[in-house]
mmJSON file of the N, C-alpha and C atoms, coordinates in Angstrom:
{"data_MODEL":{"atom_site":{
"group_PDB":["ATOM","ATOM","ATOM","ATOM","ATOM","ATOM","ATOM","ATOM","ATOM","ATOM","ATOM","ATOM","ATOM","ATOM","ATOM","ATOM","ATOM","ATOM","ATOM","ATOM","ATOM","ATOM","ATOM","ATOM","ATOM","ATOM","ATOM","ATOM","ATOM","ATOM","ATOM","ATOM","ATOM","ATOM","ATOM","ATOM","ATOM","ATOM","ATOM","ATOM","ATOM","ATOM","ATOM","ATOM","ATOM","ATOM","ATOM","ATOM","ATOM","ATOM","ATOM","ATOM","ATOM","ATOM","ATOM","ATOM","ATOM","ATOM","ATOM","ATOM","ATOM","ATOM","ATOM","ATOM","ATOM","ATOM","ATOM","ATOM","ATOM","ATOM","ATOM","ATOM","ATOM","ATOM","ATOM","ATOM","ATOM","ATOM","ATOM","ATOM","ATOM","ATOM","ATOM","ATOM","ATOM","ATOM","ATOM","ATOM","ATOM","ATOM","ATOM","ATOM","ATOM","ATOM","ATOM","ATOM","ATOM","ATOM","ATOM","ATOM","ATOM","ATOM","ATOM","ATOM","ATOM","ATOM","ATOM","ATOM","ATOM","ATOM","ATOM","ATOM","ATOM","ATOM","ATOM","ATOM","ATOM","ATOM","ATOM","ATOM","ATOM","ATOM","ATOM","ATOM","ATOM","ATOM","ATOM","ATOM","ATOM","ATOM","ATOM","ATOM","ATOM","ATOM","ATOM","ATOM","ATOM","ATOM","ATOM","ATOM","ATOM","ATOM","ATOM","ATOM","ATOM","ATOM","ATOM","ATOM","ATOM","ATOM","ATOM","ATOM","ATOM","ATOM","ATOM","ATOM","ATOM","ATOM","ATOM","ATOM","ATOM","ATOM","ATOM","ATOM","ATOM","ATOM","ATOM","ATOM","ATOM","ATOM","ATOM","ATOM","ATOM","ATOM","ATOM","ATOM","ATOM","ATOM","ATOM","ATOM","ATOM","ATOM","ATOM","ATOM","ATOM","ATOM","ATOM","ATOM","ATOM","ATOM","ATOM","ATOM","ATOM","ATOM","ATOM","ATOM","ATOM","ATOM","ATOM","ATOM","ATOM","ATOM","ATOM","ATOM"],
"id":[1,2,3,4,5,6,7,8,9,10,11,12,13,14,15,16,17,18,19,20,21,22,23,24,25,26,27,28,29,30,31,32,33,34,35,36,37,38,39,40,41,42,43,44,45,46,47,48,49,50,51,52,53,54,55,56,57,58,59,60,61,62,63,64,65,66,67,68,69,70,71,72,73,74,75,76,77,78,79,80,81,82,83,84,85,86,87,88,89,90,91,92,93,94,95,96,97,98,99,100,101,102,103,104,105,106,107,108,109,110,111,112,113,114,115,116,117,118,119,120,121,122,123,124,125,126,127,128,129,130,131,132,133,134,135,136,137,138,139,140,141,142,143,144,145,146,147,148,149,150,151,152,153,154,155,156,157,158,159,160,161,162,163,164,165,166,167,168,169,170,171,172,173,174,175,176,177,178,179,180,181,182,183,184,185,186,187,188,189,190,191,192,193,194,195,196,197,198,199,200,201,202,203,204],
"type_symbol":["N","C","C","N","C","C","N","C","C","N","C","C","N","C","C","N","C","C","N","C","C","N","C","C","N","C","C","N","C","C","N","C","C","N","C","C","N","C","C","N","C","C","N","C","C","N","C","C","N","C","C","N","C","C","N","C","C","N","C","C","N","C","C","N","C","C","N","C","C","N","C","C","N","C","C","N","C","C","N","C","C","N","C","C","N","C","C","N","C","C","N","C","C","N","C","C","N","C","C","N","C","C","N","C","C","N","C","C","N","C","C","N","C","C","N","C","C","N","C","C","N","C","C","N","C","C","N","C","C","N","C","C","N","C","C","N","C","C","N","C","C","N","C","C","N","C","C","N","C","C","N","C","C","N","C","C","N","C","C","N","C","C","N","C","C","N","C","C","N","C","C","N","C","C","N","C","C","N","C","C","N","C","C","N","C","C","N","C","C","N","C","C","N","C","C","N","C","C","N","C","C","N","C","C"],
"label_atom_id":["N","CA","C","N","CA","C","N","CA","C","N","CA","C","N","CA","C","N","CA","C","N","CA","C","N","CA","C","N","CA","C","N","CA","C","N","CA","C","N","CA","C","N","CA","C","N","CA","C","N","CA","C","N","CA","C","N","CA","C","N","CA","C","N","CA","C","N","CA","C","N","CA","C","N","CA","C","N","CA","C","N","CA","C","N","CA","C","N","CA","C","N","CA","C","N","CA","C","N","CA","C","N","CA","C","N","CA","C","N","CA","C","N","CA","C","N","CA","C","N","CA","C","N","CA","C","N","CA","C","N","CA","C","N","CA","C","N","CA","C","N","CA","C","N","CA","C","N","CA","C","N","CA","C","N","CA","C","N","CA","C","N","CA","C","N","CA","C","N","CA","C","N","CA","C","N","CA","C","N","CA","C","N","CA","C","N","CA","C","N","CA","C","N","CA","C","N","CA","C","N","CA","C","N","CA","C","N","CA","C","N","CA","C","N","CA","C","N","CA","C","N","CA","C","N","CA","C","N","CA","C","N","CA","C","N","CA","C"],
"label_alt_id":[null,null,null,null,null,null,null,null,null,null,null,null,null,null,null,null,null,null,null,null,null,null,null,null,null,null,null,null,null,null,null,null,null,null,null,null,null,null,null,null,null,null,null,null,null,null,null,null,null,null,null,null,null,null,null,null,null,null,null,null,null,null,null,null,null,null,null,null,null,null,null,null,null,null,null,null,null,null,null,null,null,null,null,null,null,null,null,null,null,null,null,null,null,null,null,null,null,null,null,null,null,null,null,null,null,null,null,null,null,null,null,null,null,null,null,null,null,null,null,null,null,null,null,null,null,null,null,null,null,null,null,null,null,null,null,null,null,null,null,null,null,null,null,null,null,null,null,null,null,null,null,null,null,null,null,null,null,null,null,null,null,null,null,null,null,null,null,null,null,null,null,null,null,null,null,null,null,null,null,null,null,null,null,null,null,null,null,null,null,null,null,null,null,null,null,null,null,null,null,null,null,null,null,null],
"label_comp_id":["UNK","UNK","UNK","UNK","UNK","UNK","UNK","UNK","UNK","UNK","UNK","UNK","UNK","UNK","UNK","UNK","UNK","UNK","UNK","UNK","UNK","UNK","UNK","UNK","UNK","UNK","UNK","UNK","UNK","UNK","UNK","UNK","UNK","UNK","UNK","UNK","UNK","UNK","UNK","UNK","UNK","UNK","UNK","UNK","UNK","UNK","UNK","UNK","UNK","UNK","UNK","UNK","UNK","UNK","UNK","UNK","UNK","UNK","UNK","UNK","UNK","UNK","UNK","UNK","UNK","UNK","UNK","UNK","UNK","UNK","UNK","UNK","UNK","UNK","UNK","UNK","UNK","UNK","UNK","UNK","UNK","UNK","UNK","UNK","UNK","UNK","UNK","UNK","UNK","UNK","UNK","UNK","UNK","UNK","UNK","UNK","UNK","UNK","UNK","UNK","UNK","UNK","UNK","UNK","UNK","UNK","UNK","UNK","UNK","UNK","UNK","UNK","UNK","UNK","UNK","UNK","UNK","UNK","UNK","UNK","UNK","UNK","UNK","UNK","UNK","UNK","UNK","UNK","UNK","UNK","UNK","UNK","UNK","UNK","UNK","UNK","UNK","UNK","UNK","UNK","UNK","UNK","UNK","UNK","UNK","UNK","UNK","UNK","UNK","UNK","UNK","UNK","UNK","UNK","UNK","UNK","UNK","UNK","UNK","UNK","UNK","UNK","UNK","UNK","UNK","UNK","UNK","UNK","UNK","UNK","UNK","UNK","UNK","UNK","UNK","UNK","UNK","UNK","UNK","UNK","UNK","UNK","UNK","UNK","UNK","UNK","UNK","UNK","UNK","UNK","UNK","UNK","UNK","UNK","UNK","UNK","UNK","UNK","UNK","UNK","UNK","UNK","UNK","UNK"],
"label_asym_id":["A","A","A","A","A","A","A","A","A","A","A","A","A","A","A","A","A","A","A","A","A","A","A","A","A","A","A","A","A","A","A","A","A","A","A","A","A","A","A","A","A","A","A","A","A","A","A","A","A","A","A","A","A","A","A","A","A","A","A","A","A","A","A","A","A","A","A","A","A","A","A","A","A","A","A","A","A","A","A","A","A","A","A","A","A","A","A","A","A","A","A","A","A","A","A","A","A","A","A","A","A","A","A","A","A","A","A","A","A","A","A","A","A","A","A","A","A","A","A","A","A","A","A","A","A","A","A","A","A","A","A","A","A","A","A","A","A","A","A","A","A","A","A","A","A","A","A","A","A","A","A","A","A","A","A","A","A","A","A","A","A","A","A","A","A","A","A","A","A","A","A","A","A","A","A","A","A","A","A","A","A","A","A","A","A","A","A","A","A","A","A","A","A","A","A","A","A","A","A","A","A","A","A","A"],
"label_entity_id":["1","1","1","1","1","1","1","1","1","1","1","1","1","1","1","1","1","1","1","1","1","1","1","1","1","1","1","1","1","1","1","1","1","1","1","1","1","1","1","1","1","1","1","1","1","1","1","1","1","1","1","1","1","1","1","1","1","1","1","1","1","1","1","1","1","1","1","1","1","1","1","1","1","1","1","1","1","1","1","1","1","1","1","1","1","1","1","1","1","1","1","1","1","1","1","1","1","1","1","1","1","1","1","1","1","1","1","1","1","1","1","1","1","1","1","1","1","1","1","1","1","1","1","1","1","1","1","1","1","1","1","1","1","1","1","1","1","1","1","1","1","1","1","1","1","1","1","1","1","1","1","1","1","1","1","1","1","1","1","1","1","1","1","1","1","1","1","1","1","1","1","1","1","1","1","1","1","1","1","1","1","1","1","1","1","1","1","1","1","1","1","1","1","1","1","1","1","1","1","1","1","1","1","1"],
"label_seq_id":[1,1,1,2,2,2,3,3,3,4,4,4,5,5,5,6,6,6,7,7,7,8,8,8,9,9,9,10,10,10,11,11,11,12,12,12,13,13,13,14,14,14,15,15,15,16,16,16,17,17,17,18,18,18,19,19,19,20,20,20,21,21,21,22,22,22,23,23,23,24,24,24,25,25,25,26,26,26,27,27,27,28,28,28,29,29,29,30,30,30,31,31,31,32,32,32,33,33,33,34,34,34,35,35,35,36,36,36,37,37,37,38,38,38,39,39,39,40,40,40,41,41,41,42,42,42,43,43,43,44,44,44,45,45,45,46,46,46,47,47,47,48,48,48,49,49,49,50,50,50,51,51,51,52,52,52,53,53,53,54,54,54,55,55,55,56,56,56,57,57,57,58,58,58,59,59,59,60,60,60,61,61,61,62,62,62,63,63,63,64,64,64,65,65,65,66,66,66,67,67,67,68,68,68],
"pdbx_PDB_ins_code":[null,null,null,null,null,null,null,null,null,null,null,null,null,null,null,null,null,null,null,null,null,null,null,null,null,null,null,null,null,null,null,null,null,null,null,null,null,null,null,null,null,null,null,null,null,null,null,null,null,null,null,null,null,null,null,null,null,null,null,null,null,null,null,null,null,null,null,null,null,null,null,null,null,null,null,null,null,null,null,null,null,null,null,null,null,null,null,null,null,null,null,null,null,null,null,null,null,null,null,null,null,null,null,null,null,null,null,null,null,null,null,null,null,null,null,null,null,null,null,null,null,null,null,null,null,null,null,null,null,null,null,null,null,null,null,null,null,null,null,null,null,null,null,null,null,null,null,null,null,null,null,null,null,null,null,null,null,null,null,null,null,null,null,null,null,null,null,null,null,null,null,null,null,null,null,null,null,null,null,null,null,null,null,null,null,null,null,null,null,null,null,null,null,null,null,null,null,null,null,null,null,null,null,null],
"Cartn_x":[0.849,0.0,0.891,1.114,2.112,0.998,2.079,1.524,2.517,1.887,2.534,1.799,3.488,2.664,3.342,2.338,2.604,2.538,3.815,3.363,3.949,2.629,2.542,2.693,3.067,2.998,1.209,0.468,-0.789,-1.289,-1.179,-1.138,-2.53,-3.532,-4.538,-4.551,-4.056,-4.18,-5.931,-6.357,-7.661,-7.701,-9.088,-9.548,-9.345,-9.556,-9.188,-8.035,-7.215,-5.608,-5.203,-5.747,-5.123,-6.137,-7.264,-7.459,-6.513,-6.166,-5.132,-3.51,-2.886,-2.06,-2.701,-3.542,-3.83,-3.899,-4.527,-5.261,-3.783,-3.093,-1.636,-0.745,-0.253,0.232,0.086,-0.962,-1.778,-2.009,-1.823,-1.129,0.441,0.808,2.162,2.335,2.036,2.342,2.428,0.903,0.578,1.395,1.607,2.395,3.745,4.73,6.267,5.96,5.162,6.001,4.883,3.717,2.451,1.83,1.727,0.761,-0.636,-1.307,-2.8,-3.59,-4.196,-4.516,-5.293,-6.327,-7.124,-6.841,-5.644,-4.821,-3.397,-3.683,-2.322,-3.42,-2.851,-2.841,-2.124,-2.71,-2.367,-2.768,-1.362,-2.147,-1.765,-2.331,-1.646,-1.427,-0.887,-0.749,-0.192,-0.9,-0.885,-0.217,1.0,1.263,1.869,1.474,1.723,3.208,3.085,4.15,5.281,4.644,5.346,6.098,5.697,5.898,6.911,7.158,8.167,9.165,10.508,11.883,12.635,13.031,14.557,15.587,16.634,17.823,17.838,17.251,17.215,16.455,15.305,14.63,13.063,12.516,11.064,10.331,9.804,9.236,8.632,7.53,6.971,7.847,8.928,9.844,10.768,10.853,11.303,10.536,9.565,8.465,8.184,7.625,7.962,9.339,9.957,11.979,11.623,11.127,11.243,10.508,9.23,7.809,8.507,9.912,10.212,10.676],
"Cartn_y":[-1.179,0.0,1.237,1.905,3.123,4.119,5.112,5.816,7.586,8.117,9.472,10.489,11.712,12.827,14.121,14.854,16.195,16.822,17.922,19.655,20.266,21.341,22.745,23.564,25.07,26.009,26.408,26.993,27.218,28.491,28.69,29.828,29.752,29.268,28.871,27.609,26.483,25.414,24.982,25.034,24.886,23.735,22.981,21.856,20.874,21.551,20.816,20.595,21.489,20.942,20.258,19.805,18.897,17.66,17.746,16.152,15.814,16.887,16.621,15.852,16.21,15.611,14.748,14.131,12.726,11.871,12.358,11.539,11.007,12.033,11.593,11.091,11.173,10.528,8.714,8.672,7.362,6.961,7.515,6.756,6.788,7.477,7.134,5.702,5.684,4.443,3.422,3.639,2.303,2.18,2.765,2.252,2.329,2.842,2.383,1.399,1.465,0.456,-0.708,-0.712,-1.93,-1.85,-0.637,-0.561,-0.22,-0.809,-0.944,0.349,1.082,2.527,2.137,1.389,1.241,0.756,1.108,0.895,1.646,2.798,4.258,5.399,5.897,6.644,7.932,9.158,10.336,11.204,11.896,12.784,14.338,15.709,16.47,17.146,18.352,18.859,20.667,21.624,23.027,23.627,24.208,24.39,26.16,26.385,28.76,28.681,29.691,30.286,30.957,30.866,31.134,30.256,28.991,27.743,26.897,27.603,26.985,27.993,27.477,27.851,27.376,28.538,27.863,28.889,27.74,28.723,29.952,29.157,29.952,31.685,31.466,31.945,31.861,32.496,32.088,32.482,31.409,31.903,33.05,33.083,34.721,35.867,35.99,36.894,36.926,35.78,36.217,35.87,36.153,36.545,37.638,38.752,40.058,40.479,40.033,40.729,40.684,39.834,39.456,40.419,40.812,41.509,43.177,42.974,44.902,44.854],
"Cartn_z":[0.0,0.0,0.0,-1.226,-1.217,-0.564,0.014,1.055,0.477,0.039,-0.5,-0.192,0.312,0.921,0.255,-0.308,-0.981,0.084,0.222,1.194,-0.218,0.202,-0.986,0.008,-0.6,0.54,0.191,1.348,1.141,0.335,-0.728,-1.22,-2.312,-2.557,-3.303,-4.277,-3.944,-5.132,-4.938,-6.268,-6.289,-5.72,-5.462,-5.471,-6.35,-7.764,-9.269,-9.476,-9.129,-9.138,-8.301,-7.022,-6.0,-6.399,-6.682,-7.477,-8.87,-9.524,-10.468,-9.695,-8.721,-8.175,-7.98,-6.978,-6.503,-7.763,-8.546,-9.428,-10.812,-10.452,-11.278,-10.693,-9.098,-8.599,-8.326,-8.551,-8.043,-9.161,-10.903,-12.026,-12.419,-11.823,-12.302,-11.26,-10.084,-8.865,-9.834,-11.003,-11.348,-12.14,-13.077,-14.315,-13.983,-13.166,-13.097,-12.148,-10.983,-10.078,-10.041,-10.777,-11.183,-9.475,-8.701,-7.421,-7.842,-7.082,-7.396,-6.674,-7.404,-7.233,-6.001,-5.86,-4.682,-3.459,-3.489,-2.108,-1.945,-3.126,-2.851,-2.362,-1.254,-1.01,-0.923,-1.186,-1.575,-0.701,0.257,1.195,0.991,0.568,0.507,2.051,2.135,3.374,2.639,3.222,3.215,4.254,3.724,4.725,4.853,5.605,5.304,5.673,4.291,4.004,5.199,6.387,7.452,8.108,7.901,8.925,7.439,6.382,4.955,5.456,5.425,5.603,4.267,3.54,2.708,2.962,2.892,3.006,4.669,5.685,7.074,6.955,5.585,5.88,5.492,6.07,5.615,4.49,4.018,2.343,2.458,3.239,3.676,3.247,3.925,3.568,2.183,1.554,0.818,-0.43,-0.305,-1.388,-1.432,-0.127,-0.19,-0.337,-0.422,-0.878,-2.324,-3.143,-4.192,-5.316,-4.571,-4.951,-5.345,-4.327,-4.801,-5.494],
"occupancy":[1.0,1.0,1.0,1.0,1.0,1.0,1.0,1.0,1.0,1.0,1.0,1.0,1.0,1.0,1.0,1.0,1.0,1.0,1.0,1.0,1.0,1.0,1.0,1.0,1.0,1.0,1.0,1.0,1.0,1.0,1.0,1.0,1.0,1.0,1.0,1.0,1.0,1.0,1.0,1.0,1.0,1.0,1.0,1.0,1.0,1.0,1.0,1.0,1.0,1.0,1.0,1.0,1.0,1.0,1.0,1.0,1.0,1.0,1.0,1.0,1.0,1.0,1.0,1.0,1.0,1.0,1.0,1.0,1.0,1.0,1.0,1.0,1.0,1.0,1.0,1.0,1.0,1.0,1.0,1.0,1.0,1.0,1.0,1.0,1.0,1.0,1.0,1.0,1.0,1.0,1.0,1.0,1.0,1.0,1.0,1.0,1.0,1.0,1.0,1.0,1.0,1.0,1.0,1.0,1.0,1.0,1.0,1.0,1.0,1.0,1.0,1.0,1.0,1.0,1.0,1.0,1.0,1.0,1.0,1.0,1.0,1.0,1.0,1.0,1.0,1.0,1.0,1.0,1.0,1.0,1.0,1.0,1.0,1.0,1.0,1.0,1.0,1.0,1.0,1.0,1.0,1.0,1.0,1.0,1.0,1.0,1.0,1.0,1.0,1.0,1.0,1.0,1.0,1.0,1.0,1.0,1.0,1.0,1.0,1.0,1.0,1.0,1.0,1.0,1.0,1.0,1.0,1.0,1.0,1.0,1.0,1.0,1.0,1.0,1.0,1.0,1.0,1.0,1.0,1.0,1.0,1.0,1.0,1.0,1.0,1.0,1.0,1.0,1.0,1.0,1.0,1.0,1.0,1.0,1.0,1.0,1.0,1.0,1.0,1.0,1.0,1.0,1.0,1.0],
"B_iso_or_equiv":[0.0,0.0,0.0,0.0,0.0,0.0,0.0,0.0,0.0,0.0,0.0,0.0,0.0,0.0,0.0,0.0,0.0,0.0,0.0,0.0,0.0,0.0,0.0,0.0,0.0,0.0,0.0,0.0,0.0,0.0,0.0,0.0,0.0,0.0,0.0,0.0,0.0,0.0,0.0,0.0,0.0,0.0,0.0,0.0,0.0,0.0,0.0,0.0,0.0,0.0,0.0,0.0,0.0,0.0,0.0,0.0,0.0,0.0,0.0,0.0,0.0,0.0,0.0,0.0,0.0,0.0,0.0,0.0,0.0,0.0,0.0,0.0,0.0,0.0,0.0,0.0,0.0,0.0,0.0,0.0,0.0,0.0,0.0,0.0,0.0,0.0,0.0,0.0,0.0,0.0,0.0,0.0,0.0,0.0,0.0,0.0,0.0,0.0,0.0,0.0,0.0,0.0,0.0,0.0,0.0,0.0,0.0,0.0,0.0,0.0,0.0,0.0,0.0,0.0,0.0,0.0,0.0,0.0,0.0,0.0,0.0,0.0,0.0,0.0,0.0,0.0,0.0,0.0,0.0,0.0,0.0,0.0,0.0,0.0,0.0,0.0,0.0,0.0,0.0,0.0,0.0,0.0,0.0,0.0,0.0,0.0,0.0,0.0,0.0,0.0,0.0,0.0,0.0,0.0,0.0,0.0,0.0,0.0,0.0,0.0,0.0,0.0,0.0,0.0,0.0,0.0,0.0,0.0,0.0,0.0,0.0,0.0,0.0,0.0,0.0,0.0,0.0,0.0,0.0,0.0,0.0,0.0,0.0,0.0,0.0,0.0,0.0,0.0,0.0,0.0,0.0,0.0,0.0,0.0,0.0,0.0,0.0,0.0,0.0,0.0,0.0,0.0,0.0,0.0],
"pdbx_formal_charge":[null,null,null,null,null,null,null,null,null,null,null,null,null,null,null,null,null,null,null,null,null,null,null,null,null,null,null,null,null,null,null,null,null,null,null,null,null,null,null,null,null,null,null,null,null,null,null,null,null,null,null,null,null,null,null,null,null,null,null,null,null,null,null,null,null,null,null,null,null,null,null,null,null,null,null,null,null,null,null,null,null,null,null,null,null,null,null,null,null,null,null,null,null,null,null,null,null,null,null,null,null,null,null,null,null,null,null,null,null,null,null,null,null,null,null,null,null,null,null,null,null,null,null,null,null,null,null,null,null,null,null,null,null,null,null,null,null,null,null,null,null,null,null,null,null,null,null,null,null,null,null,null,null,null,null,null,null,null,null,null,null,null,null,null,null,null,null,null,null,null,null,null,null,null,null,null,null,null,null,null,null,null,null,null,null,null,null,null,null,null,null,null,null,null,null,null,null,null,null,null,null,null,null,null],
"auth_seq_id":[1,1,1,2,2,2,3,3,3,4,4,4,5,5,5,6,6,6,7,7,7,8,8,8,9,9,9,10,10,10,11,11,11,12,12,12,13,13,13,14,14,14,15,15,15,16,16,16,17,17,17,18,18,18,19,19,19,20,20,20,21,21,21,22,22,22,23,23,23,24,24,24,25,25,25,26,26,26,27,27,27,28,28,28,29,29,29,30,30,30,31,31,31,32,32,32,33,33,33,34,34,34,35,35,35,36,36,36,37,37,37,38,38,38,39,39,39,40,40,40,41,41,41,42,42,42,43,43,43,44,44,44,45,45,45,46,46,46,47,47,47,48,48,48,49,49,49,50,50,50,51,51,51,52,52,52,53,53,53,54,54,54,55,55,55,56,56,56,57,57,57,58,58,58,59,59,59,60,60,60,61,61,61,62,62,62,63,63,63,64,64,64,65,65,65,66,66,66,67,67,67,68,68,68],
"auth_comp_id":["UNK","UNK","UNK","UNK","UNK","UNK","UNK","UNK","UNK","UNK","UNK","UNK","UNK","UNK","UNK","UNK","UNK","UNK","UNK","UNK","UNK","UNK","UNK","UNK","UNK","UNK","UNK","UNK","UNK","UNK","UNK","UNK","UNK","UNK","UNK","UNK","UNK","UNK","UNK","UNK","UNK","UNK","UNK","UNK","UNK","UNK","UNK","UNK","UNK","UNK","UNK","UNK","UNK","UNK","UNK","UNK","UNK","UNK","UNK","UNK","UNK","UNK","UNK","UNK","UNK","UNK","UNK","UNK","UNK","UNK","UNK","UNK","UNK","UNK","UNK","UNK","UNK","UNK","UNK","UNK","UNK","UNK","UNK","UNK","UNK","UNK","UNK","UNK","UNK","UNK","UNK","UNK","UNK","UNK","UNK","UNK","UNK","UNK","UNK","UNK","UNK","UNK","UNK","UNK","UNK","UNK","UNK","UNK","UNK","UNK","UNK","UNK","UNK","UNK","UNK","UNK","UNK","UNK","UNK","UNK","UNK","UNK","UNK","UNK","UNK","UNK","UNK","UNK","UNK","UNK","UNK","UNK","UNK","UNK","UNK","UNK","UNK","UNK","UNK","UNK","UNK","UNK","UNK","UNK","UNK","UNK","UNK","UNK","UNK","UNK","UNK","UNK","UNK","UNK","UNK","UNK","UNK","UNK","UNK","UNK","UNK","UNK","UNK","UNK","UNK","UNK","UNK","UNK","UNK","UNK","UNK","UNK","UNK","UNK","UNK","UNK","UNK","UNK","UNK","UNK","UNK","UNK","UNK","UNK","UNK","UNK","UNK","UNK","UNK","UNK","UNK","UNK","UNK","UNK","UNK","UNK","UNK","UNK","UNK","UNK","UNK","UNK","UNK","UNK"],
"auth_asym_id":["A","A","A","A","A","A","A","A","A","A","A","A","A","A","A","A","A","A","A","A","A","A","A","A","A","A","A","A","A","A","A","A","A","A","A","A","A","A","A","A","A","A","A","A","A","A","A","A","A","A","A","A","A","A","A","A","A","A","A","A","A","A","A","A","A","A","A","A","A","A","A","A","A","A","A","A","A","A","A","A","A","A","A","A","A","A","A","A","A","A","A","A","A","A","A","A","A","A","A","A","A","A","A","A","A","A","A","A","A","A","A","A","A","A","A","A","A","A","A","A","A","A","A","A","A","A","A","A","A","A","A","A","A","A","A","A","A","A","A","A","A","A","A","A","A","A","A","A","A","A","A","A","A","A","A","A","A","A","A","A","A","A","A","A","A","A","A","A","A","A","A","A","A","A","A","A","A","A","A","A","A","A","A","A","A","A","A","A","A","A","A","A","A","A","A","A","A","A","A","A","A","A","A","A"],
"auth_atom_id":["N","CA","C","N","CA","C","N","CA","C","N","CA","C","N","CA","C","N","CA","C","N","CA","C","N","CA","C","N","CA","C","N","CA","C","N","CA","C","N","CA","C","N","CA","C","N","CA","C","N","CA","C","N","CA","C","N","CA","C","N","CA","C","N","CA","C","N","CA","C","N","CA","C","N","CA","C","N","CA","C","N","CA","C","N","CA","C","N","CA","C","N","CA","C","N","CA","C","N","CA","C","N","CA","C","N","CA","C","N","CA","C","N","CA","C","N","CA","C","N","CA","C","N","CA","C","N","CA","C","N","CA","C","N","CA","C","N","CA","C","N","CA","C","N","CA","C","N","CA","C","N","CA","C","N","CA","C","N","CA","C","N","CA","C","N","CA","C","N","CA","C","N","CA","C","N","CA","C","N","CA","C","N","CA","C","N","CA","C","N","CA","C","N","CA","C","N","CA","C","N","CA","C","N","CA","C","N","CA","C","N","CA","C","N","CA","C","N","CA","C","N","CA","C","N","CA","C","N","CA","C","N","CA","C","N","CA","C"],
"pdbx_PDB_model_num":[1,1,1,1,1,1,1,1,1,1,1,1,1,1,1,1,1,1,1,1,1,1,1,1,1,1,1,1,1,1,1,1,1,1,1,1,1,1,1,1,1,1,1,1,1,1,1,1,1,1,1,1,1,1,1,1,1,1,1,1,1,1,1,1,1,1,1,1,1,1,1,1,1,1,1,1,1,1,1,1,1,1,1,1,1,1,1,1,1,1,1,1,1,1,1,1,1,1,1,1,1,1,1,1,1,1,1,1,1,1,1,1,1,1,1,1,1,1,1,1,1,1,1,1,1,1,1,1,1,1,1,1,1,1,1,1,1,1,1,1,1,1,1,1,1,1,1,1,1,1,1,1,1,1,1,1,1,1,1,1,1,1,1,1,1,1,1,1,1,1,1,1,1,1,1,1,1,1,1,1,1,1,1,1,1,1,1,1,1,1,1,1,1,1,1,1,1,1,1,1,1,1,1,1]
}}}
């Protein structure tokens, strides 16, 4: 039972686009590794831009650095 977990930062991914991940993730499973979709699971997770760190700093910030 593959068990896969997306984090996005939370910034608006529609509904339609996160059934688009599940729904592609849980075919690619099938066709490289022959896992049976009705037993992959696909979990996403949102997570703010405050609580995402790269590079020792927070995406928050350097999205407004970026914006000037």
């Amino acid at each position: 039972m593959p068990y896969v977990n997306i984090k996005i930062t939370r910034e608006g991914a529609t509904s339609e686009q996160k059934a688009a991940l599940i729904s592609g993730v849980t075919r690619l499973l099938q066709e490289v590794l022959n896992k049976n979709p009705a037993t992959t699971v696909v979990v996403i997770d949102e997570v703010d831009t405050d609580n995402w760190g790269i590079g020792g700093e927070q995406v928050t910030l350097i999205r407004q650095q970026s914006r000037r």
